[in-house]
Structures are given as C-alpha cells and as structure tokens.
C-alpha positions as CSV (number, residue, x, y, z in Angstrom):
1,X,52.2,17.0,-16.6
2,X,52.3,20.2,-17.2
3,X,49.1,23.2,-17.9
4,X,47.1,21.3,-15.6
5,X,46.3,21.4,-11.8
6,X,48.7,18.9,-10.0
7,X,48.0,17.3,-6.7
8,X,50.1,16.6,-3.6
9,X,52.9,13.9,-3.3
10,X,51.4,10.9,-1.5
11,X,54.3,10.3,0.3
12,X,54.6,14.2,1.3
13,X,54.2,14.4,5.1
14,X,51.2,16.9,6.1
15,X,49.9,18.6,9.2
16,X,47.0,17.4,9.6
17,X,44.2,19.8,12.3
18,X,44.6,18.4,15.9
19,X,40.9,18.6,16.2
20,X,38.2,17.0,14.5
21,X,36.2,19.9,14.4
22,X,37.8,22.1,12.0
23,X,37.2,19.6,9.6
24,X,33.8,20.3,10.0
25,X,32.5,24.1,8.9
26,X,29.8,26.0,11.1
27,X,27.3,25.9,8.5
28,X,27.4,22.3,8.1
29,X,24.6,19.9,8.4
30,X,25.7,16.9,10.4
31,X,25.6,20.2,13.3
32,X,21.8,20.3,13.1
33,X,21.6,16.8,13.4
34,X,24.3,17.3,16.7
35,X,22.4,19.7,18.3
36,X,18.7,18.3,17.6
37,X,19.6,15.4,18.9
38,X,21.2,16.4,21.9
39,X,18.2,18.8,22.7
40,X,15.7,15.9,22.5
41,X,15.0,14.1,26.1
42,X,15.1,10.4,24.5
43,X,13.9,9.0,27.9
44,X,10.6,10.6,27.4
45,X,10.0,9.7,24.0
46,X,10.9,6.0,25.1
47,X,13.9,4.9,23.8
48,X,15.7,1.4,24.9
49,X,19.1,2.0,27.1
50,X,18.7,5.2,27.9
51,X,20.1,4.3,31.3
52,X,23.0,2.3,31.2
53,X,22.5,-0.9,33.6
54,X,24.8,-2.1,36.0
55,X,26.3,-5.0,34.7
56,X,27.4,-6.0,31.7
57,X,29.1,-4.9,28.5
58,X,28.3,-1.0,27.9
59,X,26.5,0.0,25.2
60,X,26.1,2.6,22.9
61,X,23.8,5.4,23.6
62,X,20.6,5.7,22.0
63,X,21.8,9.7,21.1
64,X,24.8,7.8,18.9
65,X,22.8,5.6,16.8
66,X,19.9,8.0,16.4
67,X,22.2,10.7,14.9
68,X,24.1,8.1,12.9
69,X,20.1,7.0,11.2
70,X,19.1,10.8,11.0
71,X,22.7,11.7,9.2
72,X,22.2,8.5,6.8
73,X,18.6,9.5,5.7
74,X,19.4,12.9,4.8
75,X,22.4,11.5,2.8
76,X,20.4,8.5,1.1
77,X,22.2,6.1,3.0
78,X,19.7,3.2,4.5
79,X,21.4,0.0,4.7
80,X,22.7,-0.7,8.2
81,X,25.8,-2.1,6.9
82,X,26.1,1.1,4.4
83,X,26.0,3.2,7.4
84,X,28.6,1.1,8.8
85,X,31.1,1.2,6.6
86,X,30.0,5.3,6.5
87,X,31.0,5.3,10.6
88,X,34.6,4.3,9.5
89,X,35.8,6.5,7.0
90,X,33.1,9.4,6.5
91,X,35.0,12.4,8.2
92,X,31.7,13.8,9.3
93,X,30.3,10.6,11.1
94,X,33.8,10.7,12.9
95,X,32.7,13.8,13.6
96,X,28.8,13.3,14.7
97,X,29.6,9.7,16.8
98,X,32.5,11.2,18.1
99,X,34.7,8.4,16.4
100,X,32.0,5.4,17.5
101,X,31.5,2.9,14.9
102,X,28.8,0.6,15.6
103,X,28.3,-3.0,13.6
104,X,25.4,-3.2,11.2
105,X,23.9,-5.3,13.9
106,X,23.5,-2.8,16.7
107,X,22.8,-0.2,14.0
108,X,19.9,-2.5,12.4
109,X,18.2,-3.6,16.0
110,X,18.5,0.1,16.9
111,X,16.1,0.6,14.3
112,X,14.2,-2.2,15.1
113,X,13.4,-2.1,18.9
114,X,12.6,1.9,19.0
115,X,10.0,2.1,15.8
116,X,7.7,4.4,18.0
117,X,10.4,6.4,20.2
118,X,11.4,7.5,16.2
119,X,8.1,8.1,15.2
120,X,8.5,10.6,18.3
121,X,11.1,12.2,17.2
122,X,10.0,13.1,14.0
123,X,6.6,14.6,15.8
124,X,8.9,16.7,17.9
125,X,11.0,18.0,14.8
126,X,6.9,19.5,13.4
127,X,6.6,20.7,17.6
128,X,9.8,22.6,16.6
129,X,8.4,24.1,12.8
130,X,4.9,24.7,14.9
131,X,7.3,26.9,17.1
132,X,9.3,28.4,14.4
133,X,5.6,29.7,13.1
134,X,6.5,28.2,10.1
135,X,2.5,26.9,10.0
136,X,0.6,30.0,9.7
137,X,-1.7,29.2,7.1
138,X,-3.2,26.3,8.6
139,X,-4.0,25.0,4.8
140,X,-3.2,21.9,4.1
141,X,-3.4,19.0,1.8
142,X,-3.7,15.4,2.3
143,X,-2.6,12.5,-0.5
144,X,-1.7,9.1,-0.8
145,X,1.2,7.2,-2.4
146,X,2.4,3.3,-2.7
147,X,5.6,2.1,-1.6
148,X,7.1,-1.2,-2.5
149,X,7.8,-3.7,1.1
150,X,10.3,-6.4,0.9
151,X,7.8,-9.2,0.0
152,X,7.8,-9.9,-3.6
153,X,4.5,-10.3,-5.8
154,X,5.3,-14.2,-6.4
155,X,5.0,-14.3,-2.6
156,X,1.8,-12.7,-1.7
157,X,-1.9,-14.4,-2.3
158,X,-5.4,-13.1,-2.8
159,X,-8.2,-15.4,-3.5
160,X,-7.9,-14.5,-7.2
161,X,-4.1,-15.0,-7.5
162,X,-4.7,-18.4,-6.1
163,X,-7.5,-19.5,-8.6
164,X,-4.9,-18.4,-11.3
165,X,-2.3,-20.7,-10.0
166,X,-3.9,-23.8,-9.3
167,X,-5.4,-23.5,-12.7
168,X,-1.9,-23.5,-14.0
169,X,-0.5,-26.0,-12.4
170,X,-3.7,-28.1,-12.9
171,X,-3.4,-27.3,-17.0
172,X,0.4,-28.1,-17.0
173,X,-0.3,-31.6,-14.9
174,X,-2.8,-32.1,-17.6
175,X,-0.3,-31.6,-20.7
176,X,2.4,-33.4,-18.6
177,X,0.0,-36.6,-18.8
178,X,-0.7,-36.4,-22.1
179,X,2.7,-36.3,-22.9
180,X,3.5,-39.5,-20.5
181,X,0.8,-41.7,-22.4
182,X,2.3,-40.1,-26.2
183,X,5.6,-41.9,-24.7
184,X,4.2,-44.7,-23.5
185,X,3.0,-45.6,-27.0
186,X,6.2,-44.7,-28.7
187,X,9.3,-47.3,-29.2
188,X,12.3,-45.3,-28.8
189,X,15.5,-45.5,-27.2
190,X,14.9,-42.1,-25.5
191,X,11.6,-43.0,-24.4
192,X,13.1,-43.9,-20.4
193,X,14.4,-40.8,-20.7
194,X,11.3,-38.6,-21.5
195,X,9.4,-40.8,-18.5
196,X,11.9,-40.0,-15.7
197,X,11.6,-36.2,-16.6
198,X,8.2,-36.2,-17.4
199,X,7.4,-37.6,-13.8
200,X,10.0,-35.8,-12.4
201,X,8.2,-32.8,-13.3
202,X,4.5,-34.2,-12.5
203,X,5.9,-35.0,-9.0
204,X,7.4,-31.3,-8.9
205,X,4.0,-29.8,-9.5
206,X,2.1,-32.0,-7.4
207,X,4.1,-30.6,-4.1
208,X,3.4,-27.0,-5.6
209,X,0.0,-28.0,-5.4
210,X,0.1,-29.3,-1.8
211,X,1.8,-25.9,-0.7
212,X,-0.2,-23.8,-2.3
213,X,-3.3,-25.5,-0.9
214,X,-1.9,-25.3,2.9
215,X,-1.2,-21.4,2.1
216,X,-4.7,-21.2,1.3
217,X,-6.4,-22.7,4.2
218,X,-3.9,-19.6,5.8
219,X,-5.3,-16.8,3.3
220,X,-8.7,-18.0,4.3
221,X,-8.2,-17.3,7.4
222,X,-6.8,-14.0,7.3
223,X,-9.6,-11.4,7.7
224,X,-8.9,-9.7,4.1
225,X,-8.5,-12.9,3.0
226,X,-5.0,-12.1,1.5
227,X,-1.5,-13.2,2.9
228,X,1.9,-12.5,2.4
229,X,5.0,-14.5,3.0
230,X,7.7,-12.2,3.6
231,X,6.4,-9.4,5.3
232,X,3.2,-10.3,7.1
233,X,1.5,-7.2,6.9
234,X,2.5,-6.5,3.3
235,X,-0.9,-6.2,1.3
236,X,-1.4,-6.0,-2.9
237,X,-2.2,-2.5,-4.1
238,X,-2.9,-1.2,-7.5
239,X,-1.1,1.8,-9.2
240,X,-1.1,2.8,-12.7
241,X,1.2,0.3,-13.6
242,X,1.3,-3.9,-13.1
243,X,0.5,-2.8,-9.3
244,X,2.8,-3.1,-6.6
245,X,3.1,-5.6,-3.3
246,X,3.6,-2.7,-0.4
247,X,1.8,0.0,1.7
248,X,-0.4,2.7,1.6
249,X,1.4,6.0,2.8
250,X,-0.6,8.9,3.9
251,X,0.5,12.3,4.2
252,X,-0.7,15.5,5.2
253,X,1.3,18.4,4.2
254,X,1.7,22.1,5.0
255,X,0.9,24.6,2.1
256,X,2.9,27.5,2.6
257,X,6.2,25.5,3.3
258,X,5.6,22.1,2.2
259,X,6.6,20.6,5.1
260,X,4.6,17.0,5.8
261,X,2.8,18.0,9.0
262,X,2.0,14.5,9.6
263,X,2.1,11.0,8.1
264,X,0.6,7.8,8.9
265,X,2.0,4.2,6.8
266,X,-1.5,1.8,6.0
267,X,-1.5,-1.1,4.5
268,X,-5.0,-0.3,3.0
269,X,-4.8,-0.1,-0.9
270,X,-7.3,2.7,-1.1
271,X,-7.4,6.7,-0.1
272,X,-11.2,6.7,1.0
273,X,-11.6,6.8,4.5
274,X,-8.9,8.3,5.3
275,X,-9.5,12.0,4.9
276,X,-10.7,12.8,8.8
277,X,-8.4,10.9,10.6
278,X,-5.3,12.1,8.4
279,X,-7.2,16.2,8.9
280,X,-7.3,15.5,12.8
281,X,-3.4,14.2,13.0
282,X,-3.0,17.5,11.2
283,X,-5.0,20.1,13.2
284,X,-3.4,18.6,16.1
285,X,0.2,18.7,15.1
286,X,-0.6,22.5,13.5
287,X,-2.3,23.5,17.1
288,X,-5.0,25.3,14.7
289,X,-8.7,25.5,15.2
290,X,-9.6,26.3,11.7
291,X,-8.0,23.7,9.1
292,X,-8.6,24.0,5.6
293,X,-8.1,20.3,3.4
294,X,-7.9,19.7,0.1
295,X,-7.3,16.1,-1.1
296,X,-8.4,14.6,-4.5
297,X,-11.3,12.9,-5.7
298,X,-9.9,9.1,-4.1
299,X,-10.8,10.7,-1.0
300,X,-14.4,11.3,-1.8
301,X,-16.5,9.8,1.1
302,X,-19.8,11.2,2.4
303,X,-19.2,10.1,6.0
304,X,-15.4,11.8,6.0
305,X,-16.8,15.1,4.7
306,X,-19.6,15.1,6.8
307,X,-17.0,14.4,10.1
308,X,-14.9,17.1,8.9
309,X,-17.6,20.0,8.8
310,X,-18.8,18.6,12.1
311,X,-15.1,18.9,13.3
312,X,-14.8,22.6,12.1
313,X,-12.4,21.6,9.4
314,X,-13.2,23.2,5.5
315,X,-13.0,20.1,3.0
316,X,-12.1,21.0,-1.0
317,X,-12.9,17.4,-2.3
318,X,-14.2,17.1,-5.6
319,X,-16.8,13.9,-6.4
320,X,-15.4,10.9,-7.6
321,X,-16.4,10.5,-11.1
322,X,-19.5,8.1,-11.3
323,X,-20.8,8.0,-14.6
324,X,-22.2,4.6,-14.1
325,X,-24.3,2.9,-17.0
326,X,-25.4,6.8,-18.3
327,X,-25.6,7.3,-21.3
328,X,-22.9,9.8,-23.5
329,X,-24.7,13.6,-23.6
330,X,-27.3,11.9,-21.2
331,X,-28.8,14.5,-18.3
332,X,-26.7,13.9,-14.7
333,X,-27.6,15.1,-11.7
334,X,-25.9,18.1,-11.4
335,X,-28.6,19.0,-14.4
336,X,-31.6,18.6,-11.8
337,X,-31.9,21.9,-9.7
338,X,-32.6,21.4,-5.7
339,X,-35.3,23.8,-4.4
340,X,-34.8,23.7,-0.7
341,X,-37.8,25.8,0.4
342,X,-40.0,23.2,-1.1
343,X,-37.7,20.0,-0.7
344,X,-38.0,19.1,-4.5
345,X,-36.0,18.8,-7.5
346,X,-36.3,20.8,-10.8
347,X,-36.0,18.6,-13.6
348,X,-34.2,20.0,-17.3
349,X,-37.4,19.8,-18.7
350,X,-38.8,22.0,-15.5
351,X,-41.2,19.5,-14.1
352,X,-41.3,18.8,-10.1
353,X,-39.2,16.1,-9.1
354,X,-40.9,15.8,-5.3
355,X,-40.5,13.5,-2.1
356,X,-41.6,10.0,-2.2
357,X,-39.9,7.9,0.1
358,X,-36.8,7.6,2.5
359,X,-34.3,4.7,2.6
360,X,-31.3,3.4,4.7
361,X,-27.9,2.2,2.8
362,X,-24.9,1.2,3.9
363,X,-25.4,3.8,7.4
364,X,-26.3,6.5,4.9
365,X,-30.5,8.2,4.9
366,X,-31.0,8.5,1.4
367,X,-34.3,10.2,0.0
368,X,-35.2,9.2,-3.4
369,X,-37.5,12.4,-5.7
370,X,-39.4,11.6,-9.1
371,X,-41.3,12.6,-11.9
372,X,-44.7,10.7,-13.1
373,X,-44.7,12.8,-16.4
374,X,-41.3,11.4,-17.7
375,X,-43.1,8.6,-20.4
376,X,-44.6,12.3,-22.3
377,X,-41.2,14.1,-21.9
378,X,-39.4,15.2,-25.4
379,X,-36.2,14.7,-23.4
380,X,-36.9,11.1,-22.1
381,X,-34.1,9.9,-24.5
382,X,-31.4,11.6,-22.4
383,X,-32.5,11.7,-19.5
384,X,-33.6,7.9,-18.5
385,X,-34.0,4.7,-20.2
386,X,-36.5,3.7,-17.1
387,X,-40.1,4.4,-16.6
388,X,-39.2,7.6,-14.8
389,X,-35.9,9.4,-13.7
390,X,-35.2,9.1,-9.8
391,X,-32.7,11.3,-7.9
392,X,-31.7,10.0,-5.2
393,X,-30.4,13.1,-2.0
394,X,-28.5,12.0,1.0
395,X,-29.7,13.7,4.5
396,X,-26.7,16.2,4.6
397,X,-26.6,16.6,0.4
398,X,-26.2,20.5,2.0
399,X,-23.0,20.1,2.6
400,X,-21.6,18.5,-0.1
401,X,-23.4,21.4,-2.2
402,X,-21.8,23.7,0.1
403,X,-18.2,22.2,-0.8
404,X,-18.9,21.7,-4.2
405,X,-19.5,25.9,-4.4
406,X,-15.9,26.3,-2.5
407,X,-14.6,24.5,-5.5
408,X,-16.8,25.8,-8.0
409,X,-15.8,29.8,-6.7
410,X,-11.6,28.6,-6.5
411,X,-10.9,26.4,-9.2
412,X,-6.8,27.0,-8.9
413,X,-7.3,25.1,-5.4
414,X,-6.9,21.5,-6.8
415,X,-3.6,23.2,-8.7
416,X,-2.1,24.0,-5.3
417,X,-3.0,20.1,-4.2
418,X,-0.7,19.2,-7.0
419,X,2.2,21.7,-6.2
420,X,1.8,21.1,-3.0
421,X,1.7,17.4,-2.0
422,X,2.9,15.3,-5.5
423,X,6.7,16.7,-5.6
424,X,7.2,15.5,-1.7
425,X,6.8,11.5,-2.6
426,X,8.5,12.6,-5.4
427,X,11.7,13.3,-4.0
428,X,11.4,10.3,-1.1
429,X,10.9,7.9,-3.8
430,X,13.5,9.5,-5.7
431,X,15.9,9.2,-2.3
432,X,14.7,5.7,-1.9
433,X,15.7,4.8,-5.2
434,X,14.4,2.1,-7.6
435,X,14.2,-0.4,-3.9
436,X,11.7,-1.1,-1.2
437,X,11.6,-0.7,2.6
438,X,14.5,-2.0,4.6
439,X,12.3,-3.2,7.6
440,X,9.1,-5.4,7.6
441,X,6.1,-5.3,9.7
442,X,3.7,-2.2,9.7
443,X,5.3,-1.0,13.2
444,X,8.7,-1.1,12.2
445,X,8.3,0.1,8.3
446,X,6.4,3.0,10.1
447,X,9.5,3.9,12.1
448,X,11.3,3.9,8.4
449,X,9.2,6.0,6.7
450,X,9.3,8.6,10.0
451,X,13.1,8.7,9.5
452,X,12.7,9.9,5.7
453,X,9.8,12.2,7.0
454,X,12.3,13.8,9.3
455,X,15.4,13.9,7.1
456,X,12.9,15.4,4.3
457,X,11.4,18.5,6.9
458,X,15.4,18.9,8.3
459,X,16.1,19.6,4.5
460,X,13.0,21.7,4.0
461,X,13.7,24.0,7.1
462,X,17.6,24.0,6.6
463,X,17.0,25.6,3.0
464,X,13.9,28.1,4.7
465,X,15.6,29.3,7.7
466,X,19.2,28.3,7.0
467,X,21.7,26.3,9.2
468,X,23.0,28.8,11.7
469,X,19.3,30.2,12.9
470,X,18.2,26.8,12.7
471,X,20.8,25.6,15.7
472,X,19.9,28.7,17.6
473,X,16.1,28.4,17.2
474,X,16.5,24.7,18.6
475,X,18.9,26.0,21.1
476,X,16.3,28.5,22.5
C-alpha cells in the first residue's frame, strides 16, 4: 500500500520498556488516583481488611480495589465484571494495581461491604478542595434529580397501581367467561380446544390475582404504603416524562467551581424539605459561617426558610406558584400592601384589611386580615367571588418578604442556579448512560453515587488546577 501511513510487522520483534512506568506519562490521571489513594488512612475511614488476619488465604488490600473503582468511574466503567476484564489488559490498571487482577466478585463485594468508608472518601476529596481554597465564595446552590434503581416499574406497587391491576385482571376474567359460555353453546369441532385455553388462561389469571393480593397485604403494611420487589427501598417518582421507579438525589454544589460540595441519595420523590438539611451538609463541608443558597421553587417550604435564617444561612427561593381556584387577571396577594406599623393590609382598592383572628395549621401560626366593605367594592369581580377577601399572614411572613426583596433586587440569581447545578446531573447521567444503578438498597446505591461524586470533583479539579499541582497539593 503505498501513500499511506503503514504500521509495524506483527511478527517484527520489539523492545518493549523494562518498566511499567514509562508507559505511563507524568501528567496522567490514573497518578492522581495513585497518590490520593495512598495519602488516605483507610483504617480511619473504616474500611474492611485493612489489617490482614493471621490465617487464611491473603487478600487484596482495600487501597487496590478502591483505586481500581475510583479509575473505572472516572472512565465510565461500572460493571464489576467490566472492570475486570479492564484489570487484564488496560495498560494503566497494570499500572495502578500493580499487575493485580481481582474477579468481578471481590471487586463487586468491595463495593458492597464498605458503602460508608466510600462515602468517606469522597468527603475527604471536598476536605482536600476546602484546603486548596477552592470554596471561597461560600455560594451555593442546592437541586434535585431522579435516577432510575434496578427495580423495574412492573415490579413496584402503590395503592393506586394495585387498584389498576386487579381491575384488569378482574375485566379480563370477566371477558374470559363470557367467552367460555359463547363455547359452551357452540357445536364445533374446535370447541375442546377454545375450553382448554380459555381455562388455561382463567386459571393463569386467578394465581395473578392471589399474588397480587399477598403483595398487597405487604404494601399495606409498609409505612408509605408502597413496595418494591427488586430493590426494597426503591420508591415511584414522577419526572416530566412516564415517571421513573428510582431515587431522589440531592446535591449541593459550589458556585465558583462547580464542584458538588455535598450530596445526599433519598428515596423521597419530592425536593421540599430538604433545603436545611442539604444547606447545613454544605456549610459544614465549606467550613463557612455565612452560606448563601439558592434552590428553585420545589424547595419552597416555610419551615426550611425559616430554619435557614435562624441558622445564619441567606435563602434565594422563589414561591411555588399557587394560583389555586383564582380567577385569570384576578387580584393575588402580592397586590395587597402589608403595613407593618399598624399590622394591617392595604387592599387595591385602598381600604384596611385589619386583624381578626389567629389560627394554627399544620405547626404553622397563621393570621387571617379582611375587609367588611368588599359587597360595595367596584373591584369585587377580581378580587373575590366570596362575601369578602381574606389574606391569610404567617407569624414570620417578614422573612419571606425579606427573601422575596433579595430576589426581587438580583433577578440573574436563579440564572446562576441553572448554570450552576443542571449541567453536573447532566454529565453523571450522561456517564451513567441510558442504565440504572448497579447496586440496590439506599446504603449501598449511596456508596455508588459517592463514587461518581468523586470521579466528577477529581475531573473538575484535574481541569482547574491541573495534574502535576494536584499530586503535590495532595502530597503536602
């Protein structure tokens, strides 16, 4: 072949390097992995076989299998048996295990038996970034995103989903009959046929039935009243699409770098509630006093934003939109003007909206105002279709006024929530792939979702600070 580039003859003899190491260059990755590793005391964080016990066949250190899970997740490589057959013929795994190559088994119960000793690692990888001084905005924002688990929709139950199916099965037992008794009345040489399948099927059905009604005594009994088959702890969420079978993953992450400063897996399908504890994990992994979150309107909760500015943290939620039953071009109540002085309310048609009693709901003191001139007002129309308009004020209304003026006085602040937090869960679901978690369990799937965390902020800092400062600045 000639004009083109031509390789070497595969029976041509070659010198080969005597040492593995020049295979590998200086500003490689796998050598941050090597040296993070190596500097971490894995006794501490609590990982199994740490000390090698006196009897028996040796095993593998915990260093080994840590750094073959760390090198697999930055290289989208999950599946114990993938990272197998990686241990045997990647040149740079030879490199990192120093030629070890475990079985998928050892690799998978690694995994398995240290879920928390990871999630330690991957708290002393931010310790490290915290160091660097690579926080020094102490800004962050916190969001939520679903994750498919292995248990598939056909194998998880809610109360509803269970209605559904024994109403099928009830209407296809019904047609079934119907079709028996049609037979039973026909003269045809087919007709033993159609019986036999016909009551093979009813037959079918009626065990369907009988398991479906032992899984539900089960789902009654769980306390969300909701069970899955595969993975226990699995729970139905809704997303924009058909909805998902999976968990709930929280992160909060850091706005100058985008690094995820901390993470927590839920298996709760919604965001509210989870604003203060995710801004506490934060301010204690940042070591900051003042925090600033921002987080979107799923994370709206009184309670949360009234724990933050107790906490000394600065919340940017907006309110959820609640339109409720209101009327298009109808008066909300951001059109009724608080006057504090006099603890009233100025309606749009200026009349005194004052005091006239104090509730409690759902934990929450609630003072309701009103108007007894509202059946004369010209603005009646859009304002109420009641006898009079009532606005109701929660005890600490201040300080959701307070954020509301943060918002009003920054309005590119919910901008940086979306350059800041969406394009991380973009690119872990995008390493993940079109798949689900390899583990099952909320314990062990949060040891799975710490290893993309940490393969995600090793990336992150690799491209800020580079490879060779990053070795020394772990080094130090």
């Amino acid at each position: 072949m000639k004009r083109f580039i031509e390789g070497e003859d595969r029976n041509q003899s070659t010198l080969f390097p005597e040492c593995l190491d020049d295979y590998i260059a200086e500003d490689n990755p796998v050598r941050v992995v090597d040296v993070f590793v190596d500097e971490l005391d894995l006794g501490q964080l609590g990982f199994c076989s740490v000390d090698p016990k006196v009897t028996g066949r040796p095993a593998y250190h915990p260093s080994i299998l840590l750094k073959l899970y760390i090198y697999g997740y930055l290289n989208r490589v999950q599946s114990s048996r993938r990272l197998e057959r990686e241990a045997q013929r990647n040149v740079e795994l030879m490199w990192l295990t120093e030629r070890l190559s475990p079985d998928h088994k050892t690799i998978s119960d690694f995994r398995k038996d240290n879920s928390k000793a990871i999630r330690g690692v991957c708290r002393e990888f931010v310790v490290l970034c915290r160091r660097l001084n690579l926080f020094t905005q102490a800004l962050v924002v916190i969001d939520g995103s679903k994750f498919k688990a292995v248990n598939n929709r056909d194998k998880n139950f809610t109360r509803a989903k269970m209605k559904r199916r024994l109403a099928q099965i009830e209407a296809s037992l019904d047609r079934y009959f119907e079709q028996l008794e049609r037979v039973d009345h026909e003269e045809s040489s087919i007709n033993e046929a159609k019986t036999v399948n016909l009551t093979d099927k009813i037959a079918t059905l009626r065990e369907e039935m009988a398991r479906l009604k032992t899984i539900e005594v089960q789902m009654q009994a769980a306390p969300d009243k909701q069970i899955s088959l595969t993975d226990p702890d699995a729970r139905a969420m809704k997303t924009r699409g058909n909805g998902i079978v999976g968990y709930n993953v929280q992160t909060a992450v850091d706005a100058e770098h985008h690094l995820i400063v901390t993470h927590e897996v839920t298996n709760k399908g919604s965001d509210r509630g989870q604003l203060t504890p995710m801004a506490t994990k934060a301010r204690e992994a940042m070591d900051a006093k003042d925090v600033s979150v921002i987080a979107d309107a799923g994370y709206f909760k009184r309670a949360d934003i009234l724990s933050c500015h107790e906490a000394g943290m600065t919340a940017f939620v907006p309110r959820s939109p609640n339109l409720g039953n209101r009327a298009k071009n109808s008066f909300g109540k951001k059109d009724f003007r608080y006057i504090p002085e006099r603890d009233e309310y100025r309606c749009p048609a200026n009349e005194r909206l004052i005091w006239r009693m104090t509730s409690e709901e759902d934990g929450l003191t609630l003072h309701r105002y009103w108007c007894t001139h509202c059946e004369a007002c010209s603005l009646k129309s859009q304002c109420t279709t009641g006898k009079e308009r009532r606005v109701i004020r929660w005890e600490h209304e201040a300080i959701l006024e307070a954020m509301q003026d943060r918002l009003d006085c920054d309005p590119e602040i919910m901008r940086v929530r979306r350059q800041t937090v969406e394009h991380p869960y973009g690119t872990l679901k995008a390493w993940m792939g079109s798949t689900h978690f390899q583990t099952r369990t909320l314990n062990r799937v949060g040891a799975e979702m710490s290893l993309h965390v940490l393969a995600y902020n090793l990336k992150r800092v690799m491209n800020i600070l580079g490879i060779k400062p990053l070795i020394q600045a772990i080094q130090a």
